[in-house]
C-alpha positions as CSV (number, residue, x, y, z in Angstrom):
1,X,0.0,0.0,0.0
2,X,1.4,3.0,-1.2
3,X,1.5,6.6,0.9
4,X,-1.5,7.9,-0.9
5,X,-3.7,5.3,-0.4
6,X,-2.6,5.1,3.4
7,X,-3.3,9.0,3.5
8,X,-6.9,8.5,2.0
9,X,-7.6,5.6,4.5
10,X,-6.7,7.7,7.7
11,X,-8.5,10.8,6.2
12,X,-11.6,8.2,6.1
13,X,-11.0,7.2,9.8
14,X,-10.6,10.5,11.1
15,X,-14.4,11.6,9.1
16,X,-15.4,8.5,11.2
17,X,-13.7,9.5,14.4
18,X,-15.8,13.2,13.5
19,X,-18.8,11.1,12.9
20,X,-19.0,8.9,16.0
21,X,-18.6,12.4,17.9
22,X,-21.5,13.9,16.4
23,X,-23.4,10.6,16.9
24,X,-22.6,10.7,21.0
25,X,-23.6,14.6,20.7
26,X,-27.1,13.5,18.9
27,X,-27.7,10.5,21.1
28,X,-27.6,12.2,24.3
29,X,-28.5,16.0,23.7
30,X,-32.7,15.1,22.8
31,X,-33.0,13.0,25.9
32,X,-30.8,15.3,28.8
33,X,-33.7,17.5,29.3
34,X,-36.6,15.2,30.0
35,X,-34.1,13.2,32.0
36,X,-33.5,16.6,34.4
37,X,-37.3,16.9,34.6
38,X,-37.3,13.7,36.2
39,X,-34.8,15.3,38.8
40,X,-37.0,18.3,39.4
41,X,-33.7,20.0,38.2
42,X,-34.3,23.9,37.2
43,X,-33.8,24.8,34.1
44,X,-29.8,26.3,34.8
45,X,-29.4,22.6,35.2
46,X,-29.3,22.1,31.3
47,X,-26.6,24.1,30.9
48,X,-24.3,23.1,34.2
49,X,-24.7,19.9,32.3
50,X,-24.1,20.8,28.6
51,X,-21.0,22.9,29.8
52,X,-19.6,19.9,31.8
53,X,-19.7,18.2,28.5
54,X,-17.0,20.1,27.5
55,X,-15.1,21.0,30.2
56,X,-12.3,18.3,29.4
57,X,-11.6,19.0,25.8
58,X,-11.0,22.2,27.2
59,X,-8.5,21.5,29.3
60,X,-6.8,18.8,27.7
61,X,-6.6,20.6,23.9
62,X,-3.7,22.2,24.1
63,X,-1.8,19.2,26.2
64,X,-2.7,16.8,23.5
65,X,-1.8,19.4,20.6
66,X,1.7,19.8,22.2
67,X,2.2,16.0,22.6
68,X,1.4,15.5,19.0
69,X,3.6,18.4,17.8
70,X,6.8,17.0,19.8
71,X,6.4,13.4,18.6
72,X,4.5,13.5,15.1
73,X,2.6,10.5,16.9
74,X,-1.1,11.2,16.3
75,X,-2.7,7.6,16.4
76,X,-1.2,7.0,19.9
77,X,-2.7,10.1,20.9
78,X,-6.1,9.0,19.3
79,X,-5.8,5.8,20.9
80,X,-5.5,7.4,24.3
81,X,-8.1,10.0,23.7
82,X,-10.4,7.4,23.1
83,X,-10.1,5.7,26.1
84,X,-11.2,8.4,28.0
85,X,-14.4,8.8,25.7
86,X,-15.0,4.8,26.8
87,X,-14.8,6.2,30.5
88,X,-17.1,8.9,29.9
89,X,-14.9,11.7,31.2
90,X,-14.2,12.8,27.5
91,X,-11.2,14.3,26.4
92,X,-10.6,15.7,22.9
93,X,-7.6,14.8,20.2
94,X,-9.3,16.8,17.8
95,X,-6.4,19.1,18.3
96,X,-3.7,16.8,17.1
97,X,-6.1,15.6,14.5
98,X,-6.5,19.1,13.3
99,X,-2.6,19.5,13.1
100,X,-1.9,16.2,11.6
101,X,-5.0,17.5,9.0
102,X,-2.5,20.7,8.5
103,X,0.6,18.9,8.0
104,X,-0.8,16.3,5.8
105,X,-2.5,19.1,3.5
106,X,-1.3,21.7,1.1
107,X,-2.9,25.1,1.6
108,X,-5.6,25.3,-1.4
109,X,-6.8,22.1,-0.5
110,X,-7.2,22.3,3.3
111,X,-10.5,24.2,3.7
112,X,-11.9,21.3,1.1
113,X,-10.7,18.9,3.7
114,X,-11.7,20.7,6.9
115,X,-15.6,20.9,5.7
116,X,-15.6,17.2,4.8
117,X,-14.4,16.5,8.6
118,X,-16.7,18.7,10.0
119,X,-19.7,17.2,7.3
120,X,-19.1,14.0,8.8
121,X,-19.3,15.3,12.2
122,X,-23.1,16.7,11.4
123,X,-23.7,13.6,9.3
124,X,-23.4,11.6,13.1
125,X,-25.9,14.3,13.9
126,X,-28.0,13.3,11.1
127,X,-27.6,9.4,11.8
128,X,-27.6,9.8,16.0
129,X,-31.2,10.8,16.7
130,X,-32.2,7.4,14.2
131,X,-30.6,5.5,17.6
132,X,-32.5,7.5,19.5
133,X,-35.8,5.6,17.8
134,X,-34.8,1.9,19.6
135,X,-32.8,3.3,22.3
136,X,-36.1,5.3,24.1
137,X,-37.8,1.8,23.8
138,X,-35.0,-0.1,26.2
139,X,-36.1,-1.0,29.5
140,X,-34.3,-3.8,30.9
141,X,-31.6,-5.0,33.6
142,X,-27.9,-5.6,32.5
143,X,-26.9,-6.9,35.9
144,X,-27.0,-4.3,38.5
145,X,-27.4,-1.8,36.0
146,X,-30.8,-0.1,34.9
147,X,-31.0,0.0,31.0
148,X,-33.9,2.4,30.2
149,X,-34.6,5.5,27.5
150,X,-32.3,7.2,29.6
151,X,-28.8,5.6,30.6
152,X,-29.0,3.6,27.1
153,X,-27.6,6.1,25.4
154,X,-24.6,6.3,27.2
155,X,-24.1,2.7,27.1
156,X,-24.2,2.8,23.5
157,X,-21.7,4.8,22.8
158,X,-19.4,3.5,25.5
159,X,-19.9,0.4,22.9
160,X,-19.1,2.6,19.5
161,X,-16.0,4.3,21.3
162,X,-14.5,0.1,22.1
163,X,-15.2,-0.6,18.1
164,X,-13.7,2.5,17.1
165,X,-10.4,1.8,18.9
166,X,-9.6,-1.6,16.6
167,X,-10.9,0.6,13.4
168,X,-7.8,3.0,14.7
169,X,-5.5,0.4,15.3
170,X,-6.6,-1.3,11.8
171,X,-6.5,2.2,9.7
172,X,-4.7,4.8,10.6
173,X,-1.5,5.8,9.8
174,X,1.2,8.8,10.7
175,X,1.8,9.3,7.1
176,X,4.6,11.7,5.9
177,X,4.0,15.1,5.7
178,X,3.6,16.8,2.5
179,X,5.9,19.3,3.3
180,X,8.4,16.8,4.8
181,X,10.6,14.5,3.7
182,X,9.1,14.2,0.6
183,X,9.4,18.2,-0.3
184,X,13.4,18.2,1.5
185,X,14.2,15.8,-1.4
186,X,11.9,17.5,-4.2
187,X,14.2,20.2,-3.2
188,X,17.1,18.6,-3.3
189,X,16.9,17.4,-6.6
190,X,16.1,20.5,-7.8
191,X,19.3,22.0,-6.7
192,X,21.4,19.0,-8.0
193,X,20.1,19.3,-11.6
194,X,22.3,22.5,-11.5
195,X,19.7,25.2,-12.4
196,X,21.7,28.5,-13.2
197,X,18.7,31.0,-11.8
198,X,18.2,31.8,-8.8
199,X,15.3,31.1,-6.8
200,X,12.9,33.9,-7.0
201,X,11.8,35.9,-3.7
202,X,8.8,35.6,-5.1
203,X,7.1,32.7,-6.7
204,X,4.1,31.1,-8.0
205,X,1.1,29.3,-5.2
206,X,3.1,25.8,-6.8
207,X,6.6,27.0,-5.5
208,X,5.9,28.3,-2.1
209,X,4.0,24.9,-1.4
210,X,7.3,23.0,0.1
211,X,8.9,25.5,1.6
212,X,5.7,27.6,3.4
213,X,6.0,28.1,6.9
214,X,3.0,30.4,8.7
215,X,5.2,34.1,9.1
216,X,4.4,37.5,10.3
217,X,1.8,39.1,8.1
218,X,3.9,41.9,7.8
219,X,7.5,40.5,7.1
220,X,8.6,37.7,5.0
221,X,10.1,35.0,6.0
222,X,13.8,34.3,5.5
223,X,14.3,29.9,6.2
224,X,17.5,28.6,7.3
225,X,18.7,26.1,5.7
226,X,17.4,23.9,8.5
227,X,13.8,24.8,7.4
228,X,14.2,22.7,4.5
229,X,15.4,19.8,6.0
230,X,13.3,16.4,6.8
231,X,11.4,17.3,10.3
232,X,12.4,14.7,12.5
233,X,10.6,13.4,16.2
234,X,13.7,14.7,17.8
235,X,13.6,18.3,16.8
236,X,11.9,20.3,19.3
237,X,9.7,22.6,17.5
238,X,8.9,24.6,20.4
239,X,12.6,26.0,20.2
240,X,12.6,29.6,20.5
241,X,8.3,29.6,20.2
242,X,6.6,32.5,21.5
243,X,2.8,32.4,22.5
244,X,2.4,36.1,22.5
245,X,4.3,36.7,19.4
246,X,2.2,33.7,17.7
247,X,-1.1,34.3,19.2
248,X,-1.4,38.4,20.0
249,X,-0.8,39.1,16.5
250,X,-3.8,41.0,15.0
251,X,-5.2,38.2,12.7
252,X,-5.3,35.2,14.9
253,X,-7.1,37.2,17.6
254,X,-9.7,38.1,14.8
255,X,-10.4,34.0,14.5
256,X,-9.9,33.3,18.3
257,X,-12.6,35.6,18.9
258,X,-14.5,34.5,15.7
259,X,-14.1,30.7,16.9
260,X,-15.6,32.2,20.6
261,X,-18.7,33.6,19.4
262,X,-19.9,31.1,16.6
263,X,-19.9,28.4,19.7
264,X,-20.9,30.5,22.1
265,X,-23.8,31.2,20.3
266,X,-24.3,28.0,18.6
267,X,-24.7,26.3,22.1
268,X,-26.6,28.4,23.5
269,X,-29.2,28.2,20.8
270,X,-29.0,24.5,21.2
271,X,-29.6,24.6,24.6
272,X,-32.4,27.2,24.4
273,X,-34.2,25.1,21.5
274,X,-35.4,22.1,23.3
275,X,-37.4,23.9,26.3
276,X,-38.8,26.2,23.6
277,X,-39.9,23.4,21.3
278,X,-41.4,21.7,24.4
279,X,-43.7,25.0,25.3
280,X,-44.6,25.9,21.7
281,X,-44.9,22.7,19.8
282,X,-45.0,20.0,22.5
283,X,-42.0,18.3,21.4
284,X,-40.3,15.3,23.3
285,X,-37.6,13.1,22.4
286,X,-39.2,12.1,19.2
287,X,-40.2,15.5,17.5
288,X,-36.3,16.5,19.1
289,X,-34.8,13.9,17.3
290,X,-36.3,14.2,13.9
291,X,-35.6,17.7,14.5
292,X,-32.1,17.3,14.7
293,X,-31.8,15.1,12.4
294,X,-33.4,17.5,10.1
295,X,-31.3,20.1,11.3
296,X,-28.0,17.9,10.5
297,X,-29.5,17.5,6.7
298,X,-29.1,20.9,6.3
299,X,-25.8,21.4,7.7
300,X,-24.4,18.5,6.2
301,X,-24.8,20.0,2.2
302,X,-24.1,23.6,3.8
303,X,-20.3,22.1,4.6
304,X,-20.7,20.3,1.0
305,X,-21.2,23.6,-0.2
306,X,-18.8,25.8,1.5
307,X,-16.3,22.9,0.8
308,X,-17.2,23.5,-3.5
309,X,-17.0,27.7,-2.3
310,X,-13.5,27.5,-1.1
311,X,-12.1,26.4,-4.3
312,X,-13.6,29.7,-5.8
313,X,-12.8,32.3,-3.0
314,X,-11.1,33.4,-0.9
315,X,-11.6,32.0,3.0
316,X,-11.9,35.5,4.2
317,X,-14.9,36.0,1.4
318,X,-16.6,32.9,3.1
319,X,-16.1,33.9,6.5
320,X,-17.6,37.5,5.6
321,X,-20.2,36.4,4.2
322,X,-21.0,33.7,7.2
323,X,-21.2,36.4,9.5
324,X,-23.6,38.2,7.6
325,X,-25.9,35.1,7.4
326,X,-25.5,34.8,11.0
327,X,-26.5,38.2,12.3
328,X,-29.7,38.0,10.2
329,X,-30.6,34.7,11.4
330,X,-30.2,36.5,15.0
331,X,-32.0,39.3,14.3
332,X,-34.9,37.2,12.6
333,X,-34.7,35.1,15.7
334,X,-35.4,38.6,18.2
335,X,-38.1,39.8,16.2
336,X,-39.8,36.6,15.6
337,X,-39.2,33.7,19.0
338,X,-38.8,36.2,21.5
339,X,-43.0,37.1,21.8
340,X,-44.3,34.8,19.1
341,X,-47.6,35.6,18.0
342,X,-50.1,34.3,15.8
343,X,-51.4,30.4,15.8
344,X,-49.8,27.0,15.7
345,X,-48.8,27.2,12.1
346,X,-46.9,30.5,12.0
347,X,-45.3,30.0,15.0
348,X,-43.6,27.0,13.8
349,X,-42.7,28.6,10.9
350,X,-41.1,31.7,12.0
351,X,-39.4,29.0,14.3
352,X,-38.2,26.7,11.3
353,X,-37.2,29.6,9.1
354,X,-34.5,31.1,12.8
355,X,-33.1,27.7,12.9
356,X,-32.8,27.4,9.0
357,X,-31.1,30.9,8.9
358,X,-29.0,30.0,12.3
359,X,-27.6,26.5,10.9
360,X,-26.8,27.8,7.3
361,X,-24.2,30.7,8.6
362,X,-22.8,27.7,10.7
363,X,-20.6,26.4,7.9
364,X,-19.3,28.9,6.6
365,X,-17.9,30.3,9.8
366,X,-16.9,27.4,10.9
367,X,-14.5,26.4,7.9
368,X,-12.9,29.3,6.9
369,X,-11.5,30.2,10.6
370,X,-10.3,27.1,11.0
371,X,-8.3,26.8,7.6
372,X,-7.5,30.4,7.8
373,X,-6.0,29.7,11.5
374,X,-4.3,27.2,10.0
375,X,-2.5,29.4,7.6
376,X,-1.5,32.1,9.9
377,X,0.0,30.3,12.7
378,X,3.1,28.0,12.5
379,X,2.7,24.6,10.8
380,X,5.6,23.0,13.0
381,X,3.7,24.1,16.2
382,X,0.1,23.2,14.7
383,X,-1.0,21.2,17.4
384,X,-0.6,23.3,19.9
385,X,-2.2,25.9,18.2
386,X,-5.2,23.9,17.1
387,X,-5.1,23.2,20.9
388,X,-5.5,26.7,22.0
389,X,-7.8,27.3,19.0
390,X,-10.4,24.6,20.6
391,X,-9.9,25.4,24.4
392,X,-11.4,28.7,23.3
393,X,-14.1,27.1,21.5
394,X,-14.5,24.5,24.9
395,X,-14.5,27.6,26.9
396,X,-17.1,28.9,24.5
397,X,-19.3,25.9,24.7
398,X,-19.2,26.2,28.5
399,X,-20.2,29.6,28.7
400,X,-22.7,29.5,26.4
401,X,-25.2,26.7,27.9
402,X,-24.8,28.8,31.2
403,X,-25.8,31.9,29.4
404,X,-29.0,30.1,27.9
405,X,-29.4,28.0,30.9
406,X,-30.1,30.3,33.3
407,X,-32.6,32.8,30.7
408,X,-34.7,30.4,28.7
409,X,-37.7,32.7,29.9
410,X,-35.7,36.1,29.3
411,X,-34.9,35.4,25.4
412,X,-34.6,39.5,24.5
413,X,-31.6,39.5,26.8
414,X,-29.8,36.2,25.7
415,X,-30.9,37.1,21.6
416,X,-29.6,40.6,22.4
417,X,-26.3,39.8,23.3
418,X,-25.4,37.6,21.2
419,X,-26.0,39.7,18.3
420,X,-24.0,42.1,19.8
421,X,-21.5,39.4,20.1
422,X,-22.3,38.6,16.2
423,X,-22.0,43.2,15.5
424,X,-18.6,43.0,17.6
425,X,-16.9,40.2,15.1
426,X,-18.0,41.6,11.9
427,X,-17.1,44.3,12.7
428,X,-13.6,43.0,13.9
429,X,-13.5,41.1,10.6
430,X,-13.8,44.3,8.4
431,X,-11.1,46.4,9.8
432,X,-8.9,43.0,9.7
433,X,-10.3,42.2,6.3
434,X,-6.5,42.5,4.6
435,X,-4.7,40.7,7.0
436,X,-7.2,37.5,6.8
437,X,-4.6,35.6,4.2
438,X,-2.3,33.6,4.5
439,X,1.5,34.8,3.9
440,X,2.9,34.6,0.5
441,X,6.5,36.4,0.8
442,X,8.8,33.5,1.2
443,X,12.3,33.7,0.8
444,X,14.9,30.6,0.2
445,X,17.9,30.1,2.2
446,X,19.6,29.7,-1.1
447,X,18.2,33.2,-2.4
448,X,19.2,35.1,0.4
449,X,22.5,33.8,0.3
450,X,23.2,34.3,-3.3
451,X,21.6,38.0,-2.7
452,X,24.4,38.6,0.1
């Protein structure tokens, strides 16, 4: 089996690593709020519990991301991850995964390969709540345990998580780099075939491809001659990193926040929906599940979609024009959910027209800041980034179930700010608009030698 073929099978492993994620989210989600009713829990309770959820990719992001960046060892990673999924504590790899994704990609391809991982993440959103249909009809004994519509879910998945770890073992490999060993030697060659010109300071998207290295927005870059070299486990690529020079720059803040808000908001709609479908429409863990599953339809061909965009624009165009969907759908959502009027029928459509508007800025967002983080932060330190990039988002995910939590009845105050939330990041994303690219000066060692 040659490298490409092993590439494409551990690209297809990781969609189903993204898959069995979105099936545990879809499983569980419909049936935590009719479980707390049982409790006599108050409604804040919903979102203590949705934010615990996430509490451990949160902490654990950027420990996994710089584990993965010092040994290039990403299935060991996933492997241990997993295990803590089995446990039910949870703890995320999807920062090493999202490096590995970097490393393994060139730059015009990787928002293509970002939305199919995240489309298979909402695809085991679509396929979860079709569980849900014989799993709420469970009521036995398993030896001391109580197997009902309730702790079955959990069960389940404790099952999918000990499956998925032989598919790992089976079908995943650490496969080279692009920009590796495999470039070094391109490179090599090139020089040894005795070319008279010198290599340009500036070349064509083809050229910069092996020797790209995420730079300063405002300098180019000048490699060593050690840049081009094979990246081996023993290098440290932390060596002379700095988190304020990679991380305060004015870009990356612009998709740290961006990455905030667009969970922020997108859990605290989720957590909002289900107590609201309950009062308007009288919808339990059936009408919940179709719902989502409905709901994952549409998100699935939006990340087909944006996937087909980003080969025609830019990622800054896409996130743009995300943002715009997604302060519409909020505004739609304050005018029309806050003090619905009217009978059955147009309630629920005002309702199904929110979510529709909510779910399609969802994509586009959601790819474009993650391939244009990416591209502005250090490839040899990718983990790590990716790390901080999602202990954000965790810390976003938190928050925002505790917002929603506690004001299900108040919904002009939680709407309100989170459009101002949405205002704030547009607004961010305008003034920043230039800087949203990746860096294209590179310079060779060679060139800046022979220009000396």
């Amino acid at each position: 089996m040659d490298n490409n073929q092993k590439r494409n099978i551990t690209f297809f492993t990781i969609g189903l690593i993204f898959m069995l994620s979105g099936i545990e989210y879809a499983v569980i989600l419909p049936t935590i709020w009719s479980y707390l009713q049982i409790l006599e829990a108050p409604p804040y309770f919903l979102g203590l519990g949705l934010s615990a959820f996430s509490l451990s990719g949160l902490l654990t992001g950027p420990l996994f991301g710089f584990w993965s960046d010092r040994s290039k060892n990403t299935k060991s990673i996933i492997l241990f991850s997993n295990l803590f999924e089995i446990a039910g504590i949870g703890a995320g790899a999807g920062s090493s995964i999202f490096g590995f994704l970097t490393r393994s990609t060139l730059p015009e391809e990787r928002a293509g390969i970002f939305a199919a991982v995240m489309a298979c993440r909402q695809a085991g959103l679509l396929v979860g709540p079709a569980f849900n249909l014989f799993l709420r009809l469970c009521d036995f004994k398993l030896g001391p345990f109580v197997v009902n519509k309730y702790t079955s879910p959990g069960m389940f998945m404790c099952l999918l998580w000990v499956l998925l770890q032989f598919v790992v073992l089976a079908t995943f490999w650490d496969v080279l780099p692009l920009d590796s060993e495999d470039g070094a030697i391109m490179m090599e060659m090139k020089r040894e075939d005795g070319d008279e010109e010198e290599a340009p300071l500036m070349g064509s998207d083809e050229e910069l491809v092996h020797t790209y290295r995420a730079v300063d927005s405002n300098q180019p870059e000048i490699s060593t001659s050690t840049d081009n070299e094979p990246v081996r486990g023993t290098q440290n690529p932390f060596k002379n990193f700095s988190a304020s020079r990679e991380f305060l720059r004015e870009e990356v803040v612009v998709l740290l926040t961006a990455q905030f808000i667009t969970l922020f908001n997108q859990t605290a709609l989720e957590t909002m929906v289900t107590p609201l479908t309950q009062h308007y429409f009288g919808f339990g863990e059936l009408g919940n599940s179709l719902m989502y599953s409905l709901c994952g339809v549409e998100v699935i061909l939006g990340f087909f979609f944006v996937r087909w965009l980003s080969r025609k624009v830019a990622d800054r165009v896409v996130l743009a024009a995300g943002l715009v969907i997604c302060c519409t759908a909020c505004i739609w959502c304050l005018i029309f959910l806050c003090n619905p009027r009217g009978g059955y029928e147009w309630k629920l459509s005002a309702f199904i027209i929110g979510v529709f508007l909510q779910l399609l800025g969802l994509p586009f967002v959601a790819v474009s800041q993650v391939s244009l983080f990416s591209k502005v932060t250090a490839e040899k330190t990718q983990g790590f980034s990716q790390g901080v990039r999602r202990s954000v988002g965790g810390l976003a995910t938190i928050l925002g179930p505790l917002w929603a939590g506690g004001l299900t009845n108040n919904l002009y105050i939680m709407l309100g700010m989170m459009l101002a939330l949405l205002v704030m990041i547009t607004v961010m994303t305008a003034l920043s608009y230039e800087q949203l690219t990746e860096p294209r000066l590179v310079q060779c060692a060679e060139s800046s030698e022979s220009g000396g």
